[in-house]
C-alpha positions, 0 to 999 in steps of 0.5 A: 917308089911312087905313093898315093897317086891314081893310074885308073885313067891311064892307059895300061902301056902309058904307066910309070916304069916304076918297080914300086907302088904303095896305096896306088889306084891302078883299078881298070873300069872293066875287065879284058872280055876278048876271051871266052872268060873275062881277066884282068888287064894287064898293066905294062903290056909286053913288059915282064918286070916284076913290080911291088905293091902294097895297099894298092888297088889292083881291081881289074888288073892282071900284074907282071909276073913275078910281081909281089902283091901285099894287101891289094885286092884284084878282083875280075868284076864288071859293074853295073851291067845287067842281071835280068829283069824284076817282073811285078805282077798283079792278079795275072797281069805284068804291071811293072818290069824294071831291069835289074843292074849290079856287079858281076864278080868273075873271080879273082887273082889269088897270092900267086896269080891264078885266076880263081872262078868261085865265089870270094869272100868279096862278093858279099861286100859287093851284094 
């Protein structure tokens, strides 16, 4: 079993062949955007061992199949990306356009490992 260690840097197929990680960091800077939907990125690629987490952040990251899952977040959420443009006008003139950034939640992994695409209870932590 591994504990408390941060993964978010290391690259999905370079992690430890552990099968249990608890309060771990495995949070991908951004989510797998190849498809027509963003997923998460999925840790140990082309290795289908069902793993353990517990207390672990999982933000961006698809797990092996099987896994268990135990008080770990998996949200699909880019951050800091562009959500349009604040426009200020003032007696018809445009006097100040900023752009607007934030995070955009794409959805999440619920229990079983289905991508839900509705809103979550998250998204009113990340507003």
């Amino acid at each position: 079993m591994i504990q408390f260690d941060n993964f978010t840097h290391v690259a999905a197929d370079a992690l430890p062949n552990e099968v249990e990680f608890r309060n771990c960091n495995f949070t991908r800077l951004s989510p797998d955007t190849s498809g027509p939907d963003p997923v998460g990125v999925r840790l140990w690629p082309g290795d289908d061992t069902p793993r353990i987490f517990v207390d672990c952040n999982l933000c961006n990251c698809e797990v092996p199949p099987g896994s268990t899952v135990v008080r770990s977040p998996r949200p699909i959420i880019e951050l800091d990306v562009s959500l349009g443009d604040n426009v200020v006008t003032v007696d018809g003139i445009e006097r100040v356009r900023k752009p607007i950034k934030g995070n955009r939640l794409h959805g999440y992994y619920d229990p079983d490992g289905n991508i839900v695409r509705e809103p979550s209870p998250l998204e009113e932590v990340l507003d």
